[in-house]
C-alpha positions in Angstrom: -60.7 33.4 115.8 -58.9 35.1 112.9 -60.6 38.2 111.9 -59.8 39.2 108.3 -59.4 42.4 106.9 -60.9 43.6 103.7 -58.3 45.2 101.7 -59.8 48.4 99.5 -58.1 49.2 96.5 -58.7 52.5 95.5 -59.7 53.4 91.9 -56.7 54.2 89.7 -58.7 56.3 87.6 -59.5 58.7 89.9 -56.5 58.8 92.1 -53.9 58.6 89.7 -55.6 61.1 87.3 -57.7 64.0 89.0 -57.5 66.3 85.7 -60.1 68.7 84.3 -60.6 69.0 80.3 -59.2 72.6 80.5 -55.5 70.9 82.3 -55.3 68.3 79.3 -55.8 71.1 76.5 -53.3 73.0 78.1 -50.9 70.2 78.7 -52.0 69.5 75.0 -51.2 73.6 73.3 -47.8 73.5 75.9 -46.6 70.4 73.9 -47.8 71.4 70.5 -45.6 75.1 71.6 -42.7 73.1 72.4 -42.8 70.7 69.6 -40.1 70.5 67.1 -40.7 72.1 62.8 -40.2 68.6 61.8 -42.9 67.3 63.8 -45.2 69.9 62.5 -44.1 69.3 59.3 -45.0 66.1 59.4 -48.7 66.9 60.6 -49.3 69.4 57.1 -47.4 67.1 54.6 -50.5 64.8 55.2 -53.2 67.2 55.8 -52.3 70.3 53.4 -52.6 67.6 50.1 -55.8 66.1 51.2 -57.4 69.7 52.3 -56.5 71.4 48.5 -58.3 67.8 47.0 -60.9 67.9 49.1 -61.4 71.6 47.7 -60.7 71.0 44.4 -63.0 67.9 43.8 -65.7 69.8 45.8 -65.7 72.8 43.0 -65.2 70.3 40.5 -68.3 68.5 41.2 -70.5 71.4 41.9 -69.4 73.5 38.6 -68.1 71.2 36.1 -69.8 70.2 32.8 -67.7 67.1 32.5 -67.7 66.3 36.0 -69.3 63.0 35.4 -66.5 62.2 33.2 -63.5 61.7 36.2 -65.4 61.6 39.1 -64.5 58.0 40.0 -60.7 58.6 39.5 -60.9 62.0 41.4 -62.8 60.2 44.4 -60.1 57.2 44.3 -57.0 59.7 44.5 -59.2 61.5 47.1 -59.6 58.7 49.2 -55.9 57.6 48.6 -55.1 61.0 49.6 -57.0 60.4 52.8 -55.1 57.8 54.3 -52.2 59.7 53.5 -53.6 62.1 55.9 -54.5 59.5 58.1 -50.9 57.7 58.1 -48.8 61.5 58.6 -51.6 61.9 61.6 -50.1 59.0 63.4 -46.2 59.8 62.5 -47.2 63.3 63.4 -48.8 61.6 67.2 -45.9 59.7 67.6 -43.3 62.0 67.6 -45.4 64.3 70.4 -46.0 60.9 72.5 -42.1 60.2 72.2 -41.6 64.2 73.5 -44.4 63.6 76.2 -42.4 60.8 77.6 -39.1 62.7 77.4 -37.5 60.7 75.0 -35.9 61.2 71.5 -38.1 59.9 68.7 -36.8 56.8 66.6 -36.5 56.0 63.0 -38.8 53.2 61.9 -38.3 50.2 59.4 -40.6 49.5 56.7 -42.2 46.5 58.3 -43.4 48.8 60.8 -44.8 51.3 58.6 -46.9 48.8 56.3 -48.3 47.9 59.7 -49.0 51.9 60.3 -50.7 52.1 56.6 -52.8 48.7 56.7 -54.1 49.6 60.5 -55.0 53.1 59.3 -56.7 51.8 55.8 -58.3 48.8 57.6 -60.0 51.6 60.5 -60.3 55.2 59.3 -62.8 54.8 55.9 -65.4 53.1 58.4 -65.2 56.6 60.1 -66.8 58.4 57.9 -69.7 56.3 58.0 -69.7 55.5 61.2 -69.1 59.0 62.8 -72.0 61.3 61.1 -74.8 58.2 62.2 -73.0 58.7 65.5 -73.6 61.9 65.8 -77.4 62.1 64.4 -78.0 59.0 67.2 -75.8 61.9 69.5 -75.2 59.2 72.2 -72.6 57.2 70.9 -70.6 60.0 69.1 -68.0 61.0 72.0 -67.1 57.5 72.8 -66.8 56.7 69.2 -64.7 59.9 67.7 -62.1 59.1 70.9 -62.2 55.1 69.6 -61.2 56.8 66.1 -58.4 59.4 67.4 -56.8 56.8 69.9 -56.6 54.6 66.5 -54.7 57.5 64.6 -52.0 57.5 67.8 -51.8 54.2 69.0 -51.4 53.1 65.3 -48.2 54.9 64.9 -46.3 53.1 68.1 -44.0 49.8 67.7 -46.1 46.6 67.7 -49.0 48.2 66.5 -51.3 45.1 65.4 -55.1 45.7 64.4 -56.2 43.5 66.8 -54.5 45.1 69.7 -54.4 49.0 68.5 -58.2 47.8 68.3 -58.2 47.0 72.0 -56.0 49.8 73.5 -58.3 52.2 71.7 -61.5 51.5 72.7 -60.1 51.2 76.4 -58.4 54.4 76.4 -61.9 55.7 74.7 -63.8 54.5 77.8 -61.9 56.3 80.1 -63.2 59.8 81.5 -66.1 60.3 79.5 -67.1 63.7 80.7 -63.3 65.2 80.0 -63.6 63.6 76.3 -67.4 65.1 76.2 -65.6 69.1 77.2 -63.1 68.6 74.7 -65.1 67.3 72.0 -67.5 70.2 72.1 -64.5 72.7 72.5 -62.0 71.4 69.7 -63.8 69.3 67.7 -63.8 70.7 63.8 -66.6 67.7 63.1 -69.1 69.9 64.7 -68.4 72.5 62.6 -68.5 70.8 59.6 -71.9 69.3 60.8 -73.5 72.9 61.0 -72.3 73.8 58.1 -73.2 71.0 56.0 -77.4 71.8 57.4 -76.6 75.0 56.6 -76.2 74.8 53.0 -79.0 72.2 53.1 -81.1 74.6 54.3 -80.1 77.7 52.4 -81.6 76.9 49.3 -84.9 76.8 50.6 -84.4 80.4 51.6 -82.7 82.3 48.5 -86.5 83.5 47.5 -86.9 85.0 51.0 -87.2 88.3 52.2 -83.2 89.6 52.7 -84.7 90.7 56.5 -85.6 87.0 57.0 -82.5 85.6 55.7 -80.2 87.5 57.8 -82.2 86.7 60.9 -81.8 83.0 59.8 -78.1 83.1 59.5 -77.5 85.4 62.9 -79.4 82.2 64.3 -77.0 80.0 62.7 -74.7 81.9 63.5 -75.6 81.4 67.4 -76.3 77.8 67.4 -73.2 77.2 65.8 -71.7 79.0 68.6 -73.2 76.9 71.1 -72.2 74.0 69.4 -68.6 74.2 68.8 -67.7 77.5 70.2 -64.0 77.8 69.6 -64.6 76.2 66.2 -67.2 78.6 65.8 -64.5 82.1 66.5 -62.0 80.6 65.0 -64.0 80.2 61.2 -65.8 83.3 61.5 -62.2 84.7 61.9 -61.3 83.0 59.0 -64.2 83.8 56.7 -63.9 87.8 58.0 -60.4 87.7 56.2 -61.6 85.9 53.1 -64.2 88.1 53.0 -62.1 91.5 53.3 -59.0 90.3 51.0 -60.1 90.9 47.8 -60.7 94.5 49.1 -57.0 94.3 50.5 -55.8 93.3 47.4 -57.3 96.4 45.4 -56.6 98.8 47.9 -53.0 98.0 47.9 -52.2 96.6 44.4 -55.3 97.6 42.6 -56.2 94.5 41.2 -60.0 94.5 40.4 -61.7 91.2 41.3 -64.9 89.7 40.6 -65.6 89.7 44.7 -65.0 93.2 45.0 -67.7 94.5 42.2 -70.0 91.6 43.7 -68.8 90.8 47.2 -72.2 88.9 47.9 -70.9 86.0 44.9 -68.7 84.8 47.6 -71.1 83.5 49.7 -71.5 80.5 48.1 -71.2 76.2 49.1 -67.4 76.7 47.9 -66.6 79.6 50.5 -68.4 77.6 53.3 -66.0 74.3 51.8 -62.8 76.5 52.2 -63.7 78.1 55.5 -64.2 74.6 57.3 -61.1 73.7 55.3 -58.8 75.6 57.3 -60.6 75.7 60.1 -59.7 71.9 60.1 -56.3 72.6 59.4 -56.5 74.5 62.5 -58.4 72.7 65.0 -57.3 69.6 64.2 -53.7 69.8 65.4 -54.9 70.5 69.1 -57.5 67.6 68.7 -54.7 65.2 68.2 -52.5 66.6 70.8 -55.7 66.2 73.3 -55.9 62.7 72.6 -51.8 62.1 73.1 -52.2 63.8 76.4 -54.8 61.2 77.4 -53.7 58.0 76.1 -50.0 58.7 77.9 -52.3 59.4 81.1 -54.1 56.3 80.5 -51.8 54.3 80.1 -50.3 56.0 83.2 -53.1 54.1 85.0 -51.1 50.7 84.6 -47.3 51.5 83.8 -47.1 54.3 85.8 -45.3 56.0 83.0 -46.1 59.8 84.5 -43.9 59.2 87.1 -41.5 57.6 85.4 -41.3 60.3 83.0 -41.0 63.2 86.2 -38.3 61.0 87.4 -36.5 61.2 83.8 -36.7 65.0 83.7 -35.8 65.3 87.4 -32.5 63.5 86.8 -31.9 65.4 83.6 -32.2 68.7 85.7 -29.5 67.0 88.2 -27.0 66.4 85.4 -27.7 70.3 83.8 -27.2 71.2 87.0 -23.9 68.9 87.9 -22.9 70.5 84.7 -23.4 74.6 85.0 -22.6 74.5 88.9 -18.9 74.3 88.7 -18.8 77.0 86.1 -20.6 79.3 88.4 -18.5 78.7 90.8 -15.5 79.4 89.0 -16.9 82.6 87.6 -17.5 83.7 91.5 -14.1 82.6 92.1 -12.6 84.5 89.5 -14.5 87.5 89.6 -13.9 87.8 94.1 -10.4 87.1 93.7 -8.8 91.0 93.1 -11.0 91.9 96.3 -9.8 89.3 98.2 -6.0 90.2 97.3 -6.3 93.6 99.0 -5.3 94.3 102.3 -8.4 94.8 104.6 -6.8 97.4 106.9 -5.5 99.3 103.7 -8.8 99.8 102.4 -10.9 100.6 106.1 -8.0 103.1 106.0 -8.5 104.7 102.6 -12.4 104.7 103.3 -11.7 106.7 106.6 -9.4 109.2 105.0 -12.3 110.4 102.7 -13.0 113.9 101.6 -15.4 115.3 103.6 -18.1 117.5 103.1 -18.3 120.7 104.3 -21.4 121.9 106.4 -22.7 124.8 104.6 -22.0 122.7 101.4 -24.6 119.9 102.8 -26.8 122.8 103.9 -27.2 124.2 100.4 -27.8 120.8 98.9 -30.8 119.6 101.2 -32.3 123.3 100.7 -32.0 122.8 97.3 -33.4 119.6 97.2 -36.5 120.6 99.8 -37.5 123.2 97.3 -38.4 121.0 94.5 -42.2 121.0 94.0 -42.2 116.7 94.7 -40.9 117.6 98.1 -42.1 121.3 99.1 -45.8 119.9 99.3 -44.8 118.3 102.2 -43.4 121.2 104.1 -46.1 123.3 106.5 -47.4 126.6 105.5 -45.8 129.3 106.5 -47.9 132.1 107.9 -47.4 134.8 105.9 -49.5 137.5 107.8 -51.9 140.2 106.9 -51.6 140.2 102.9 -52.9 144.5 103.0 -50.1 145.2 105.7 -47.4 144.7 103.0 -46.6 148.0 101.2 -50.6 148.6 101.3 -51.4 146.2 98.4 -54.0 143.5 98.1 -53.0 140.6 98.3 -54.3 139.6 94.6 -52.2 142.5 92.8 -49.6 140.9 94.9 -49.7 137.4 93.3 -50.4 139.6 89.8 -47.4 141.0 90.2 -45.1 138.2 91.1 -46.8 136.1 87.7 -45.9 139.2 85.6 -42.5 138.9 87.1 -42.6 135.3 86.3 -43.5 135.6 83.1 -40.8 138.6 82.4 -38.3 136.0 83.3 -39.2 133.3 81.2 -39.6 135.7 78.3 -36.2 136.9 78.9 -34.7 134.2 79.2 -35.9 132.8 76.1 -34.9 136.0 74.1 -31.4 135.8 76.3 -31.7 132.1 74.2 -32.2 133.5 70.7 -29.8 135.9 70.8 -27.2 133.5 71.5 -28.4 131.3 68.9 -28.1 134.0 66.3 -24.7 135.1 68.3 -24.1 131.0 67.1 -25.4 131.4 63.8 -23.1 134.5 62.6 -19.9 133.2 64.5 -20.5 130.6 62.0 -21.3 132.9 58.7 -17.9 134.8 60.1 -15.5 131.4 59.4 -16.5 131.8 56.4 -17.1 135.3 55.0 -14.5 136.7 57.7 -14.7 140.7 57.2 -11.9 143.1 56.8 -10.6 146.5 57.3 -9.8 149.3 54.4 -6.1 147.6 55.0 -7.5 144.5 53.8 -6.5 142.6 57.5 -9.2 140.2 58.9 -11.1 142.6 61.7 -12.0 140.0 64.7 -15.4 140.6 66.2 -18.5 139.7 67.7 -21.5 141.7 66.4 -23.8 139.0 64.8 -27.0 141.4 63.8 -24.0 143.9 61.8 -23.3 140.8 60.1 -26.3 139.5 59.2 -27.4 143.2 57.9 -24.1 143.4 56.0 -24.1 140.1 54.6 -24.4 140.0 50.6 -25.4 136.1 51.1 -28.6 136.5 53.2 -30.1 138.9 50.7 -29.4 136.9 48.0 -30.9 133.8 50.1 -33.8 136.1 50.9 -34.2 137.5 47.4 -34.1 134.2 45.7 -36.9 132.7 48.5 -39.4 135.8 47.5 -38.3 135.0 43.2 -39.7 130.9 44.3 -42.6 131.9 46.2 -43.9 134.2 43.5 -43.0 131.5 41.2 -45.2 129.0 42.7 -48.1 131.8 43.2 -47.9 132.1 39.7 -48.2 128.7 38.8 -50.8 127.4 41.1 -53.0 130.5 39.2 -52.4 129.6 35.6 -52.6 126.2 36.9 -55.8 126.8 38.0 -57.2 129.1 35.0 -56.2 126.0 32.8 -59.0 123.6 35.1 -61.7 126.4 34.6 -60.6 126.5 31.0 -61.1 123.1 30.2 -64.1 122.6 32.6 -65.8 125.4 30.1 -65.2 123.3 27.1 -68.4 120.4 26.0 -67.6 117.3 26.8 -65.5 115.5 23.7 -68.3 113.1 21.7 -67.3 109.4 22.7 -66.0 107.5 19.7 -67.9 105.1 17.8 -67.3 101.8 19.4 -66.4 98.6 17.4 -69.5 96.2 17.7 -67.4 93.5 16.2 -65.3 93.3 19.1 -66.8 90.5 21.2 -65.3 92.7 24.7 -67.8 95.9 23.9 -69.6 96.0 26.9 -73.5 97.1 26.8 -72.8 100.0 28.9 -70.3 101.9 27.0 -73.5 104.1 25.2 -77.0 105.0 26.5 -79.5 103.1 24.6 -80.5 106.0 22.5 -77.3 106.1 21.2 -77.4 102.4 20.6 -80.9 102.6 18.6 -79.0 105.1 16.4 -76.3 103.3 15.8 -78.9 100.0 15.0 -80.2 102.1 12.6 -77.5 103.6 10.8 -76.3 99.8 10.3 -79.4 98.7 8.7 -79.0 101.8 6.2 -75.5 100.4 5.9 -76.8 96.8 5.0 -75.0 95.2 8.5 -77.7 93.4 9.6 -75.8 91.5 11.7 -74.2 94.7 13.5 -77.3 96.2 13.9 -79.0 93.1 15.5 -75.8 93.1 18.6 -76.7 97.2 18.6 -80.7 96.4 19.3 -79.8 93.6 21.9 -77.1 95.9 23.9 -79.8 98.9 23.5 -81.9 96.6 25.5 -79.2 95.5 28.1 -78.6 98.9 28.7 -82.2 100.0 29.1 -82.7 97.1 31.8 -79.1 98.7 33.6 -80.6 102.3 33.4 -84.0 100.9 35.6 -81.7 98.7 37.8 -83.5 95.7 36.7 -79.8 94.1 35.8 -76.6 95.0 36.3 -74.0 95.0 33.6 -70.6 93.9 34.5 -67.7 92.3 32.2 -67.3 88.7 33.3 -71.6 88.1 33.1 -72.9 85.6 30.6 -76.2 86.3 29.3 -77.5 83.7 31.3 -76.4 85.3 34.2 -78.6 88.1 32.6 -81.2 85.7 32.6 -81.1 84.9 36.3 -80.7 88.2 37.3 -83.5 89.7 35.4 -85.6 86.7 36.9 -85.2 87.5 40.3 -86.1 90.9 40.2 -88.5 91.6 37.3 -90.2 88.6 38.8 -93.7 91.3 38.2 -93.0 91.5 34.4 -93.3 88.4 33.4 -93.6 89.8 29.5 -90.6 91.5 30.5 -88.4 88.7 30.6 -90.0 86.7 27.7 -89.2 89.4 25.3 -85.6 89.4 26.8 -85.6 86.1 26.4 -86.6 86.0 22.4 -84.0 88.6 21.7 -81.8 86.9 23.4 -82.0 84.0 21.1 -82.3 85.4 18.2 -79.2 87.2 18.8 -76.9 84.2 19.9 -78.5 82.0 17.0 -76.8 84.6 14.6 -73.7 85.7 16.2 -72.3 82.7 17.8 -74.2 80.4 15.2 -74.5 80.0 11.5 -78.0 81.4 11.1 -78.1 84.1 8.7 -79.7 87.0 10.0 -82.6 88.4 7.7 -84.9 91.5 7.5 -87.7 90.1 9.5 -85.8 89.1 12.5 -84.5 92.2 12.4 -87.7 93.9 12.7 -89.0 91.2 15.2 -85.5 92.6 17.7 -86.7 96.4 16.7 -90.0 95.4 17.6 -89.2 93.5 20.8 -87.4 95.9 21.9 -89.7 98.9 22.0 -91.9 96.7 23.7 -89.6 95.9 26.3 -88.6 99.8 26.3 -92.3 100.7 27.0 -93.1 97.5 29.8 -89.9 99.1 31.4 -91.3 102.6 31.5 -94.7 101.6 32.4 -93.2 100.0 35.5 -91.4 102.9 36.5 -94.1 105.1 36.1 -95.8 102.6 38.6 -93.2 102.9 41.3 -93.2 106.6 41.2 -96.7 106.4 41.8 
């Protein structure tokens, strides 16, 4: 009786791929390192376009008046600009799957790349349907972003037909599911963009809150973000940290004033948040794709055996390098032994033995020398030195006093012993050329530097002229100073009058008592119109002074509006007189209304109302 054998076959996916998440994404940043300019070129001629769209159409929308007007066409180029993104993603995979497998990267005919842009156009679109259901049903999401990124790189290879790159993608998705779980949560920007998108869902409902509560809100978003794409999560609060702190770069150094560096809280806003995740993509992204490379050459591997092949490829390339350089080496050794080996051996054992030799005192010196050195006396034992008081009957510590002093008289000589000859140098040098002479008029040759130097007619003048400059500059830093007190005794100059029919006068550039007088000497004048702009920016200013608004250049005054809302929100008279002024103000200086008497009055009147609600509510917080 035949017994048979059951043959097991082991599973090729775990014995011919036994890598971590953390192996792939550094096989993954080691390609991306050694990949070539073109290849990233290729990645942000696709991306960069669609990015700056997605940006623009995204302020568009939010602040536009006409927005309604051209957002069809602006959503059709932004989708067309998407699969442009899409169809450089794949080129861009391509050429890193042609350097994973070693070999050069091939141009490809125009047949091929129709099939690149209708497999891309057929697939990608359902993505962004598909992929945020996905991820709110949070079971099929990893399985279904792979399906979607192994579409972007196996649509780019030859052959690529729907129906197949289909196929291969949703088997190389199946494969490892916890390594494509790991990598998802640690590269993937859709996470990000996720939070972010419930964050700004949710930040309306807290702009009325307590500032306390909405910083404890976003340091909790802040965390669960972290949690839930971590290195997404460093790599945008990088990103935001250096939006934030250019503007304040850019006036420090170049001292441009910006709208973000008087307000830096009007950056935090949906269109920050949109640019932030913008290039954080731009990032991220990248690595995501090289991830997926890595594991659709190692999945494949499973069947082709393509990862051997490829280490066989490189090993025979190392071969010929090394068939190549070897012979070279050689010939340098060659060339560079060949003067040694044309001497006679016995000639030189001769010349070595009939070397100078040293003489024994000589050596003597030399290693006594050397012992003394404080890195090797430490090493030496102490010598007994006695009875300290038996020694000429001193202590032994006005010993050791004496033997500093004398240390310190030697190093104080020598450094005068220094200084002299320096000054020795110094008149030598004066003496080439001022060389002195006799009563004959013959050069006298000497060396006797400090007769020199007291002799010299050129170091007094040097001296004298020093002591004319530093009495100069005394002198000068006094009357410079007399002038400051002088002027800081004089009133200050009356500010001019300014033009209120310039529309950049800012409400600001008087107090409002000044502005009431001006109002008034414009109604004596008959400028109704003038006097009317001169009650309204008395009352801007009166709000600035009680820090109910804030004026600044680029507000409208329905910015006013909104600021006074939010924080005379306890005045509600407050802000309807504002509000009536306000109007009657724009109907006759950006309208045609003509301004009369009576709504001159109504202003005057408003505004002494608003003048004493104002007071009245400061009076209250004091109390």
């Amino acid at each position: 009786m035949v017994r048979r054998v059951k043959k097991t076959v082991p599973d090729k996916t775990k014995s011919c791929h036994d890598k971590g998440a953390i192996d792939i994404l550094e096989e993954a940043i080691h390609l991306l390192r050694t990949a070539s300019l073109s290849t990233v070129v290729c990645y942000y001629i696709g991306g960069l376009p669609f990015v700056l769209a997605l940006l623009y159409f995204w302020t568009d929308m939010s602040r536009s008046v006409v927005a309604a007007e051209h957002c069809s066409a602006a959503a059709f180029g932004l989708a067309a600009l998407f699969l442009w993104m899409k169809c450089w993603q794949s080129i861009f995979a391509r050429q890193l799957m042609a350097s994973l497998h070693a070999v050069p990267s091939s141009s490809r005919p125009f047949y091929r790349i129709w099939n690149l842009v209708i497999t891309q156009t057929i697939f990608q679109p359902w993505g962004m349907l598909l992929l945020p259901c996905s991820l709110l049903l949070t079971v099929p999401f990893p399985w279904l972003y792979a399906f979607y990124q192994n579409v972007t790189i196996l649509g780019g290879e030859e052959g690529g037909r729907v129906k197949r790159v289909s196929k291969q993608a949703w088997q190389q998705a199946k494969l490892w599911p916890k390594q494509n779980c790991i990598l998802i949560w640690l590269l993937s920007p859709w996470l990000l963009v996720c939070s972010a998108a419930l964050l700004l869902v949710t930040l309306p409902f807290l702009s009325k809150a307590v500032l306390a509560i909405l910083i404890l809100f976003m340091f909790f978003a802040l965390l669960f973000v972290l949690v839930l794409s971590p290195l997404g999560a460093i790599v945008a609060m990088n990103i935001g940290v250096l939006l934030v702190m250019l503007p304040g770069l850019v006036k420090t150094l170049f001292g441009i004033e910006t709208m973000f560096t008087m307000n830096p809280w009007q950056m935090l806003n949906s269109t920050f948040f949109a640019v932030v995740c913008g290039l954080t993509y731009l990032c991220l992204d990248p690595f995501v794709k090289a991830v997926y490379v890595v594991r659709c050459f190692y999945g494949k591997a499973l069947h082709t055996g393509e990862d051997l092949k490829v280490e066989l490829r490189q090993a025979a390339q190392m071969r010929r390098q090394t068939s190549r350089v070897l012979p070279l080496a050689i010939g340098f050794l060659l060339a560079g032994s060949s003067p040694l080996w044309a001497e006679n051996p016995a000639k030189i054992i001769s010349q070595n033995n009939h070397a100078p030799a040293v003489s024994s005192q000589e050596l003597d010196r030399s290693l006594q020398q050397v012992l003394n050195q404080p890195e090797y006396a430490w090493k030496m034992p102490r010598q007994n030195q006695g009875n300290p008081t038996d020694r000429h009957s001193r202590p032994a510590f006005l010993d050791g006093m004496f033997q500093t002093l004398k240390g310190w008289g030697t190093i104080l000589g020598e450094w005068f012993s220094g200084i002299q000859e320096w000054l020795k140098k110094v008149g030598d040098w004066f003496k080439k050329f001022f060389p002195e002479g006799d009563a004959e008029g013959k050069v006298v040759s000497g060396h006797q530097p400090f007769d020199f130097l007291l002799k010299s007619q050129l170091l007094l003048y040097t001296l004298l002229a020093a002591i004319v400059c530093i009495v100069a500059i005394l002198f000068w830093r006094a009357w410079s100073a007399r002038s400051r007190v002088t002027l800081d005794t004089f009133a200050e100059p009356e500010r001019p009058e300014p033009d209120l029919t310039d529309e950049n006068v800012d409400a600001d550039r008087l107090p409002p008592d000044d502005w009431l007088s001006l109002a008034y000497n414009f109604i004596e004048q008959g400028e109704l119109r003038l006097a009317l702009r001169a009650f309204y920016l008395a009352g801007l200013a009166s709000l600035d002074d009680h820090h109910l608004i804030r004026i600044a250049r680029h507000k409208s005054d329905l910015d006013y509006e909104n600021e006074l809302q939010r924080r005379a929100h306890a005045f509600p008279a407050l802000l309807e007189l504002f509000l009536e002024n306000s109007r009657i103000f724009q109907r006759s200086w950006y309208g045609l209304h003509e301004v009369s008497l009576e709504a001159v009055e109504q202003v005057k009147m408003n505004y002494n109302t608003l003048k004493t609600v104002v007071s009245q509510g400061a009076e209250e917080k004091l109390v």
